[in-house]
Structures are given as C-alpha cells and as structure tokens.
C-alpha positions as CSV (number, residue, x, y, z in Angstrom):
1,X,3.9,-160.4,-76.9
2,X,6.1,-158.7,-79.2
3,X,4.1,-154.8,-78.0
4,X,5.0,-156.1,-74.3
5,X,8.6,-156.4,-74.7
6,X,8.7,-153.3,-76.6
7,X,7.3,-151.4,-73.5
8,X,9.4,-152.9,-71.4
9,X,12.4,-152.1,-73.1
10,X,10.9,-148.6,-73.3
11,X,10.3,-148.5,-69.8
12,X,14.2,-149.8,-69.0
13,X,15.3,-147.1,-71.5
14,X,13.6,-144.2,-69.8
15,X,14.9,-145.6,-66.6
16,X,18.4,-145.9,-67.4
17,X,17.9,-142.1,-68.7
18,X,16.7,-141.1,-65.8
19,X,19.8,-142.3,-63.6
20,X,22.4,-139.7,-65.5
21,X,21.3,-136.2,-64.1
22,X,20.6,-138.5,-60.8
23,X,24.2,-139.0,-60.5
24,X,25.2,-135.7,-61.9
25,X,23.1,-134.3,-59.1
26,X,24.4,-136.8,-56.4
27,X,28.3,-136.2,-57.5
28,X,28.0,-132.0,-57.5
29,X,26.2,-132.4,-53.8
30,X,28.8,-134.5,-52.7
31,X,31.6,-131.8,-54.1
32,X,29.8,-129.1,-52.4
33,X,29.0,-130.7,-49.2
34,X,32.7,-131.6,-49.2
35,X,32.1,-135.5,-48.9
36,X,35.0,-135.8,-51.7
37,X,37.2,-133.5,-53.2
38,X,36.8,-132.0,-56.8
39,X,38.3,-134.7,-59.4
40,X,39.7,-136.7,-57.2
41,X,37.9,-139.9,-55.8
42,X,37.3,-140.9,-52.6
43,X,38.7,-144.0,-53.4
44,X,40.7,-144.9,-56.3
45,X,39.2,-147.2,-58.9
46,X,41.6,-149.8,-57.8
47,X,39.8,-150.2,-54.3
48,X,36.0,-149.4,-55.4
49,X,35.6,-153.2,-55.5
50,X,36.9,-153.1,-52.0
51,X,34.4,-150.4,-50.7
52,X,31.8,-152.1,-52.1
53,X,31.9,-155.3,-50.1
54,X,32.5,-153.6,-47.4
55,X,29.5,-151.2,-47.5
56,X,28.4,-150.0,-43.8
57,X,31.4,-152.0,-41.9
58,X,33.9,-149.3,-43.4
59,X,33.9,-147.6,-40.5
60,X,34.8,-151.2,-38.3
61,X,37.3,-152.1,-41.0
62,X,39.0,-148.8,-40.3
63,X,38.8,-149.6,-36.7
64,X,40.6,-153.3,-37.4
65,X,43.5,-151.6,-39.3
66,X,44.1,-148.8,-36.6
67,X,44.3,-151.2,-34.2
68,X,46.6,-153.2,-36.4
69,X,48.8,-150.4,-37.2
70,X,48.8,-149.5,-33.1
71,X,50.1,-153.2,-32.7
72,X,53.0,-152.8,-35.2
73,X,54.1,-149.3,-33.6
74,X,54.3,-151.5,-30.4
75,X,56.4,-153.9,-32.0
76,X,58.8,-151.5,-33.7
77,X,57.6,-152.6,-37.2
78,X,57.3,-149.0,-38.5
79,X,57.8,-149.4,-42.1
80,X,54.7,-152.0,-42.2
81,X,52.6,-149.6,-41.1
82,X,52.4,-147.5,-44.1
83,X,50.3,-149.6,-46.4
84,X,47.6,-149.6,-43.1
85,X,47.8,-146.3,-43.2
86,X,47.3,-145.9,-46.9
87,X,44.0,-148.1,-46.6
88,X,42.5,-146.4,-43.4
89,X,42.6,-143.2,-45.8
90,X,40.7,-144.7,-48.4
91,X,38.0,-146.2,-45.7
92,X,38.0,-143.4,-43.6
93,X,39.2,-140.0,-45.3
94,X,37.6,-137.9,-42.5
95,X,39.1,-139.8,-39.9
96,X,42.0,-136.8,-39.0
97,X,43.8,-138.4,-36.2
98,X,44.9,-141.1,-38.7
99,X,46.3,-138.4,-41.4
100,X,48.3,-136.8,-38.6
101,X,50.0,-139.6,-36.7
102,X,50.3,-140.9,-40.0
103,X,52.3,-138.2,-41.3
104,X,54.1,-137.6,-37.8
105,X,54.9,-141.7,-38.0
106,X,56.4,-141.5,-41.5
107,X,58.8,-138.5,-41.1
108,X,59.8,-139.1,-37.6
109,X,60.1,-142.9,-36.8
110,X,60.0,-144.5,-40.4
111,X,62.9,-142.0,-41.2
112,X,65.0,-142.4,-37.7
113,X,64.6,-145.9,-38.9
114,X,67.4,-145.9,-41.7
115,X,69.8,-144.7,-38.9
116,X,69.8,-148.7,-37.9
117,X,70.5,-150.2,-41.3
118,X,74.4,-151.2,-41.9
119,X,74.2,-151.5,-45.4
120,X,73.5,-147.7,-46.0
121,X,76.4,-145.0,-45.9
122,X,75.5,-141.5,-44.5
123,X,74.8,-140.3,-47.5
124,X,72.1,-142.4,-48.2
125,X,70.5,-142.6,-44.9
126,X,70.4,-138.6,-45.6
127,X,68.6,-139.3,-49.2
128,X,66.2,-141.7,-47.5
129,X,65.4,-139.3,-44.6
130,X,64.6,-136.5,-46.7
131,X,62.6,-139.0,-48.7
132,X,60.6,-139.9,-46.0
133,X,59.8,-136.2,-45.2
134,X,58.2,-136.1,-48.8
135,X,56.2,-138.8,-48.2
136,X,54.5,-137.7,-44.6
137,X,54.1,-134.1,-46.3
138,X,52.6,-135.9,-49.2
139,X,50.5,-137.8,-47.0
140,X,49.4,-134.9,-45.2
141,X,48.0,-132.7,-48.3
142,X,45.6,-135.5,-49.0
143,X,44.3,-135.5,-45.7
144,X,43.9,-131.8,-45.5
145,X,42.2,-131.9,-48.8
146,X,39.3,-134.1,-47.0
147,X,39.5,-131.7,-44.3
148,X,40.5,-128.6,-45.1
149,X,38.4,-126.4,-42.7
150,X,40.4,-128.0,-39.6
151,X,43.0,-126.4,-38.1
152,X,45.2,-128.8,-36.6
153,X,45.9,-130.9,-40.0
154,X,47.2,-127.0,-41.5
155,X,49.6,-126.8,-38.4
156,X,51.0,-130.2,-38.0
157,X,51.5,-129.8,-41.8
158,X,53.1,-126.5,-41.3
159,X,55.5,-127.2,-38.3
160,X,55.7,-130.4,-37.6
161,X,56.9,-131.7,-40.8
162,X,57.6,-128.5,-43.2
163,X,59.7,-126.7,-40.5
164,X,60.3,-128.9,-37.7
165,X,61.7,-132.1,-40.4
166,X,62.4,-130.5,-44.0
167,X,63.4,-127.0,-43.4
168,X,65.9,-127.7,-40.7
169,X,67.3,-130.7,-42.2
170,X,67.8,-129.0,-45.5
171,X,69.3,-126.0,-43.5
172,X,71.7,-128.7,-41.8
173,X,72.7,-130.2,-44.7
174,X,73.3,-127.0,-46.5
175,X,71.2,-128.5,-49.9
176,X,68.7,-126.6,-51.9
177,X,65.1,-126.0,-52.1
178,X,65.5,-124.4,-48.1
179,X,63.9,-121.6,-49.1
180,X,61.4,-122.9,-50.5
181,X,60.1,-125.3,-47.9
182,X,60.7,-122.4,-45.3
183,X,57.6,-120.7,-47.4
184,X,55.2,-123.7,-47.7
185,X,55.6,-123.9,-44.2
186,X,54.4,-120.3,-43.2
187,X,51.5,-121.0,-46.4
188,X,50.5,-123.6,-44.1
189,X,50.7,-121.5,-41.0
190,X,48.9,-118.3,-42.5
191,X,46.0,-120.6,-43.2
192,X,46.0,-122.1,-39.6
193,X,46.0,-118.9,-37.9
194,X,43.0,-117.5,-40.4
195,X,40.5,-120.1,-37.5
196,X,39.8,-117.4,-35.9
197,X,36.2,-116.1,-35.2
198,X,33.1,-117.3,-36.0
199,X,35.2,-120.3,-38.2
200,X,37.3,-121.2,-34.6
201,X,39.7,-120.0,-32.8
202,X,43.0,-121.3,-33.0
203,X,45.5,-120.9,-30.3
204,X,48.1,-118.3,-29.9
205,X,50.4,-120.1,-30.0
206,X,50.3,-120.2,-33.8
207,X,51.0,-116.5,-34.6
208,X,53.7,-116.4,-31.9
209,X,55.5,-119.5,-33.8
210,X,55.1,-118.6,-37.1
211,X,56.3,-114.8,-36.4
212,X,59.8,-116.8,-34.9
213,X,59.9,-118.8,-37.9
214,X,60.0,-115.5,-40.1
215,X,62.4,-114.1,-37.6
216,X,64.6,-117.3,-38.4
217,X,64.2,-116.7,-42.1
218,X,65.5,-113.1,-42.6
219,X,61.9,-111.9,-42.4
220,X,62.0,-109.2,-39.5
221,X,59.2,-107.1,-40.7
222,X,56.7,-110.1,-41.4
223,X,57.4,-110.9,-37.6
224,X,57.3,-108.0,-36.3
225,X,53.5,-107.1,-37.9
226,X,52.6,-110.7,-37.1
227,X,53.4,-109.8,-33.3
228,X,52.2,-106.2,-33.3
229,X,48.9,-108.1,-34.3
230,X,49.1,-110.3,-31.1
231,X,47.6,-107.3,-28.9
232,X,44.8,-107.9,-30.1
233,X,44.4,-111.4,-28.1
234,X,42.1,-111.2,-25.2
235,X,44.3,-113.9,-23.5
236,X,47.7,-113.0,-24.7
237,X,48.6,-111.5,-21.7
238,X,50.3,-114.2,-19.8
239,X,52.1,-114.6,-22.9
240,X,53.2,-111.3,-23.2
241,X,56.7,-111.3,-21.5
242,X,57.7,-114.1,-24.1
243,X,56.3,-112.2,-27.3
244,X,57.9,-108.4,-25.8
245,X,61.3,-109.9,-25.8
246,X,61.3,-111.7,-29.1
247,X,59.6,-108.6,-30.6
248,X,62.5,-106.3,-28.9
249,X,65.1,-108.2,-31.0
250,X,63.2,-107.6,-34.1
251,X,62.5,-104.3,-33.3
252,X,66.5,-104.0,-32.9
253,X,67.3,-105.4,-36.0
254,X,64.8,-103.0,-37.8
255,X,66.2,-100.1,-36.4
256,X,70.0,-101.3,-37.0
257,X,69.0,-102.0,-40.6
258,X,67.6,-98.3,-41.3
259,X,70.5,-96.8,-39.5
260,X,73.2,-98.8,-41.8
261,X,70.8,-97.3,-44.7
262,X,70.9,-94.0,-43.2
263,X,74.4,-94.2,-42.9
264,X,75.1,-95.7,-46.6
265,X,72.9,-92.8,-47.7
266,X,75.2,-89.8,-46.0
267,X,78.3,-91.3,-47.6
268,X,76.3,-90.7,-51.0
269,X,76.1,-87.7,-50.1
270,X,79.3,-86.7,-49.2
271,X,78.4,-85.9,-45.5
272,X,81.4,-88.3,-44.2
273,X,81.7,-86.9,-40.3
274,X,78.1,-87.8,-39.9
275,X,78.1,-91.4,-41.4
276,X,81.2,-92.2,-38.8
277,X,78.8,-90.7,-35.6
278,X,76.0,-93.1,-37.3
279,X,78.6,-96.3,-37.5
280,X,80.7,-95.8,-34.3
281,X,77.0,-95.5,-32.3
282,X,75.9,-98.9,-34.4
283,X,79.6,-100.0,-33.2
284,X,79.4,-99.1,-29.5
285,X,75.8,-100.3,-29.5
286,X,77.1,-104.0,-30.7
287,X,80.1,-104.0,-28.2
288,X,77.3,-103.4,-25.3
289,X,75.1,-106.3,-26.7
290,X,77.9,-108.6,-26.6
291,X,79.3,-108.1,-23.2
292,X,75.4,-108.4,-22.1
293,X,75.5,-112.1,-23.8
294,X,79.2,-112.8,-22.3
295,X,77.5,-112.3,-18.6
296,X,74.8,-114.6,-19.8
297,X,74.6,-118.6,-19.2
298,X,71.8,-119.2,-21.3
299,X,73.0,-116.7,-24.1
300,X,72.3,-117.9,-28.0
301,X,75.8,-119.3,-29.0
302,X,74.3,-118.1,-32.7
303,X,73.3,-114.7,-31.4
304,X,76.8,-114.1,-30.0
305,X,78.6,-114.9,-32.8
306,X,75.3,-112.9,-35.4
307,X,76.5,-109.9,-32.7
308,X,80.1,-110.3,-33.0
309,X,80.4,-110.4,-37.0
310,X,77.9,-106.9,-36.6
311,X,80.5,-105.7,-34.2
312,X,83.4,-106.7,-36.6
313,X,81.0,-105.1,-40.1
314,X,80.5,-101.9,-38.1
315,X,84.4,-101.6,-37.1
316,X,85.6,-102.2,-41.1
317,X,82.8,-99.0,-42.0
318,X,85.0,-97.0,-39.5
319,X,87.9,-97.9,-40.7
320,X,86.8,-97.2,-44.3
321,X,86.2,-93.5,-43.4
322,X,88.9,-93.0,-40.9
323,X,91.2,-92.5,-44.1
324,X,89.0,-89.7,-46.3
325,X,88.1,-88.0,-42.9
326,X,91.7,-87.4,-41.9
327,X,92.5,-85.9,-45.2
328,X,90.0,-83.5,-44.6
329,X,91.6,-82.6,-41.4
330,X,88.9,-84.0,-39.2
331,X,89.6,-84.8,-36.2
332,X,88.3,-88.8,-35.4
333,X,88.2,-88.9,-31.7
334,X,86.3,-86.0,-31.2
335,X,83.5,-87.5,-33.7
336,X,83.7,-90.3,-31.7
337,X,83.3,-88.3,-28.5
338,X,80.4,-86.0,-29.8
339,X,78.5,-89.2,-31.8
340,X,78.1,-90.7,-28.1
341,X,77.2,-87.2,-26.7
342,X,74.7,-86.7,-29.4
343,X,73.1,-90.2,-30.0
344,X,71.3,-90.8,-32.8
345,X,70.8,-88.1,-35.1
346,X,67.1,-86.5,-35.9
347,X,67.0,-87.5,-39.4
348,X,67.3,-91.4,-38.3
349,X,64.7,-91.2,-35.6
350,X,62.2,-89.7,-38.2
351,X,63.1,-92.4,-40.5
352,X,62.6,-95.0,-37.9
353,X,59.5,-93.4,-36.0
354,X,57.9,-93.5,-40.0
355,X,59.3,-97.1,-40.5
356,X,57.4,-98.5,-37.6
357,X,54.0,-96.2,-38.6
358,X,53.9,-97.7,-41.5
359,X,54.7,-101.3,-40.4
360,X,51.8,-100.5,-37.5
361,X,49.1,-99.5,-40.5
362,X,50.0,-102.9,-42.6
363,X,49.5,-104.6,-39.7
364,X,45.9,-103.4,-39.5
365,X,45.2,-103.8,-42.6
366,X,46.3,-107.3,-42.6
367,X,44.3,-108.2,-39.5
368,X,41.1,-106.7,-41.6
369,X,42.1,-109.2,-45.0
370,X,42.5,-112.0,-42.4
371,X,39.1,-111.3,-41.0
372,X,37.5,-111.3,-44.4
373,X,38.9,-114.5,-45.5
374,X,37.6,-115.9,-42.7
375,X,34.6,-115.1,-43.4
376,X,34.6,-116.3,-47.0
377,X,36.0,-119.6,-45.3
378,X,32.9,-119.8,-42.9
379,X,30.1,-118.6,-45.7
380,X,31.7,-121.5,-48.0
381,X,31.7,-124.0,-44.9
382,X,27.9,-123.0,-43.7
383,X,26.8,-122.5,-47.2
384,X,23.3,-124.4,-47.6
385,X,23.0,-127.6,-49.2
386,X,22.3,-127.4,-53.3
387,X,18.5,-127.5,-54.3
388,X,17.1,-130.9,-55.2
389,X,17.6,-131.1,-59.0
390,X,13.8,-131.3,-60.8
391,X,14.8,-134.7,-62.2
392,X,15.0,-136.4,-58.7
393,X,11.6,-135.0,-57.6
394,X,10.3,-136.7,-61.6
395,X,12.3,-140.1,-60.4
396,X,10.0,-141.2,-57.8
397,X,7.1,-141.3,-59.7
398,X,8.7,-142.3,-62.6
399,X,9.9,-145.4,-61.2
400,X,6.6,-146.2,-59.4
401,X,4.7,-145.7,-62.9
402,X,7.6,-147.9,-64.3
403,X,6.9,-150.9,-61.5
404,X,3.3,-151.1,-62.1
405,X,3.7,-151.1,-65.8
406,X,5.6,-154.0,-65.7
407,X,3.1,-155.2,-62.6
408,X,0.4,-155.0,-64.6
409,X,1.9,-156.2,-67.9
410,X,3.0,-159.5,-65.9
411,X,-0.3,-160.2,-65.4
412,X,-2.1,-159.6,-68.6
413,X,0.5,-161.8,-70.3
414,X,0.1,-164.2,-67.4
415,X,-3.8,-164.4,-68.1
C-alpha cells in the first residue's frame, strides 16, 4: 500500500511539473498572437473570479452590459455608464466599438455634464472637464493596446479627443501642457496614416487633417511635406482643390519666412537699400492680402488680423531703416519705386527654389520610412504562430501513461 501511494504521489509530482513550461508556452503564444498585451492582464486579478464563472457567456455578458449602458445613454444617465464601460473592457477587450464610444462618451457628454451642476463655479467645471478628457484618453490607450493594428482607435485617439477636446481647450484656456498634447496628437495621427498598403489603407482624409493640425501649430514645413506627399493618392483628385489652397498658404508663409531671413541677413551685412526693397515688397505684398480678405464674407477673422499684425511688423522694419538710409543720402521713394519694378531679388528666389528642393527630397524620403514601417507592422501582424514547445507534444502521453498508472494501480489494490 505504502509503494502505491508513493507512485501516486510521484505520478502527481511529475504532473504538476509538467504544467509550468505548459503555461510558460500558453502565456508567450498568447503575447505573440496578441490575445493580451505584454505584463499586463487581460483582466485584473480582481475580476479573474469573475471571468471564470462566466467562462463561454463572456461574450453574452458583454452583450447585457452594452445594452445596459445604451439604455442609460437614452435616459441621460451618463456618468453611470462608466463603470459598464470599464467591465465590457475586461469581458471583451477586442470589442473596438465599445473603446471608442466609450472614450467619445466620457470626454464629450460626461464632461458637458458638469455644465448642469449649480454647486460648481467655472472654475471647477473647467478642472472637471479637462479631467474628463484624461480619462476618455486614458481609456482609449488601453483599448489601442488590445488593438493596436486598427486604424480607427489611433485616429479617434488622435483627433477626437487629443486635438478636437484637450488641445483646443487647453489653447482656450491659455494653461500649460498645449504643446504637449498638440504632439501626442500628431504621434497618434503619424501611426494612423502608416495603414497604408498591404497593412490597410486608411483614408485621405487623415494626412490632409493632420498636415492642418501642423499648420495650426507653427509647423509649416511638416505640413507642407505631409501635403506634397498627397500626390501620390490615386484618388486624391477630387480632393485636390481643398489640399492646393491650404498648401498655397503654407507655401506663402515659407516663402515670407525666408525672405524676412534674407532680409535680416542683408542688414548684417551692411547692404541697407536692398533689405528696404526686400521689406517694402513683404509690406506691399501683406497690404494686397488684406484687402483680398476685406472683399471676402467668409474670410478667417484670425487670418485678417495674423495678416494685419505682418502688415504692421513689415511697416516698423521700414521705418527702422528709413533713418540710416537717409543719412546715407539715399533716396527712399525711389527704393520703393524700383523694389516694386524689380520684385524679388535673385538671391531670394535661389534661396527659396533650394528651400522647397530640399523640403520635396524629405518628403520622399519620408514616404520611403513610412513604407518600411509598414511593413515591419504587417511582418509582425502576419508573423506565423510560435512552434509547439517539445514539452506539450511529451504532455499528452505523459498524462495518458499517468491515467493508466493510477487505472491499473486502482485495481490491483482493489483485488
């Protein structure tokens, strides 16, 4: 009897052995398939018990919850809807409609919520707001760490709450981190528009809004190789009108920014007379920009006044050299006269025709790194499943030697 017990404790030992690289095996396959993400559980140890019972009816669970959460929406409850949503995620991590309205829900109608409450000053509601735009972007990164090779959770992510919530309230506000925000958003934006073929193919609408969000921020030559790039869109064409006219004011503001350099650069060098041609053709090209916008109805109230402070810049550089000029005996009037004759100098077009070369060429090359990251992204996607680890092929027999040991030791101590 004593010998009998022994093996079976043997037999238990080797068993419970056996389950260690099993699981090791199980857990990196799940990693690399993408079932979970890399240290971080599915589900937290707080709800394992939870997933358990449930077992198969996860996905109906899920199902229950949406339908409760719908039901809530309905009844303008829209700060109970969180927890739901918090639950669905653990039950259904892949379920990517859930991780976007979710987000959408919390940083636009949980936050437009606290504009109702009486016992909040503005301040507050302001705090809570923001608050609330943490949360939905918080909300959002888990999802797109269950689904990171989707592109719509990367844009609603990148526009819809980076942009579209945080970026323009912390703008409005005038408080910090603006910045910031301004460049998770086009993070989020680069990687949506990197779907391209044979990953996706996302839509253009993606590099045509995140080269006006880098317009917004200061970023002129980001957008302007972002919309250069756009050619190359087999179905861009409708959109062209649209992308030519935002690109012209880029390509403005590029070519007024190398001519204020140029010009900076002959007063350096002592050639004053041809910095004031340079300035007073900036100045007359400002003055015809703004009575183009005065004649317009739909005209940028922003851009008017962005043209009007230029106008007013451009008229204190003239002044500045009006004063050293006429001690030299130079006559201003006929600079003026001959700088309008003459337009803009040879040296500047060079340096703008060179500016623009080089922009094209980075452009290119960026296209090419886009295209190889794609490719990464598709090889890691469509990589094969890992090899069957050597100790789940020894299992199977294992445990079938292990049954009918104790089968047959059962029945000798039996007889």
């Amino acid at each position: 009897m004593l010998r009998g017990k022994l093996a079976y404790c043997l037999v238990a030992f080797v068993l419970l052995a056996s389950l260690a690289p099993l699981q090791r095996n199980i857990d990196n396959r799940r990693i690399e398939e993408k079932l979970v993400v890399q240290q971080e559980p599915a589900i937290r140890p707080g709800e394992a018990a939870v997933g358990l019972l449930l077992a198969g009816f996860r996905g109906l669970a899920a199902n229950m919850l949406w339908f409760r959460a719908t039901v809530l929406f309905q009844q303008g409850r829209v700060t109970e809807e969180i927890p739901l949503f918090q639950a669905i995620s653990y039950l259904q991590p892949r379920f990517r409609a859930m991780w976007s309205f979710g987000a959408w829900h919390i940083a636009y109608n949980v936050s437009a919520h606290f504009y109702d409450r009486k016992d909040l000053t503005d301040d507050q509601v302001d705090e809570y707001r923001l608050r609330c735009f943490e949360i939905g972007e918080e909300f959002l990164r888990k999802g797109i760490k269950y689904n990171y090779y989707h592109f719509d959770l990367h844009w609603d992510l990148a526009f819809s709450i980076l942009y579209y919530k945080q970026y323009k309230f912390l703008k409005e506000k005038g408080w910090p981190r603006q910045e910031e925000v301004l460049v998770s958003a086009l993070k989020e934006m680069k990687i949506a528009s990197l779907f391209q073929p044979p990953l996706a193919v996302h839509p253009a609408y993606v590099d045509r809004i995140m080269a006006i969000v880098m317009k917004e921020g200061g970023m002129f030559e980001d957008a302007y190789r972002i919309w250069y790039r756009l050619k190359r869109w087999p179905k861009e064409d409708e959109n062209m009108g649209l992308v030519r006219r935002r690109m012209n004011r880029v390509v403005e503001t590029i070519e007024k920014d190398d001519a204020k350099a140029y010009a900076l650069e002959l007063e350096k060098e002592g050639k004053l007379p041809e910095a004031y041609k340079v300035w007073h053709n900036l100045l007359a090209a400002a003055e015809e920009k703004k009575a183009q916008l005065a004649q317009n109805p739909w005209a940028d109230p922003q851009e008017m006044e962005q043209t009007e402070q230029e106008a007013q810049s451009f008229r204190e550089s003239l002044t500045r050299l009006e004063a050293p000029l006429k001690g030299m005996q130079t006559d201003v009037e006929s600079l003026r006269e001959s700088a309008l004759r003459e337009g803009m100098p040879a040296g500047l077009r060079e340096r703008i025709a060179s500016h623009f070369q080089s922009l094209n060429s980075q452009a290119e090359r960026e296209f090419w790194d886009d295209k190889k990251e794609t490719d990464r992204m598709y090889h890691e996607l469509t990589r094969p499943a890992p090899k069957l680890d050597w100790w789940i092929l020894l299992y199977v027999p294992l445990l079938l030697l292990a049954a009918g040991h104790l089968i047959s030791g059962k029945e000798t101590y039996a007889s």
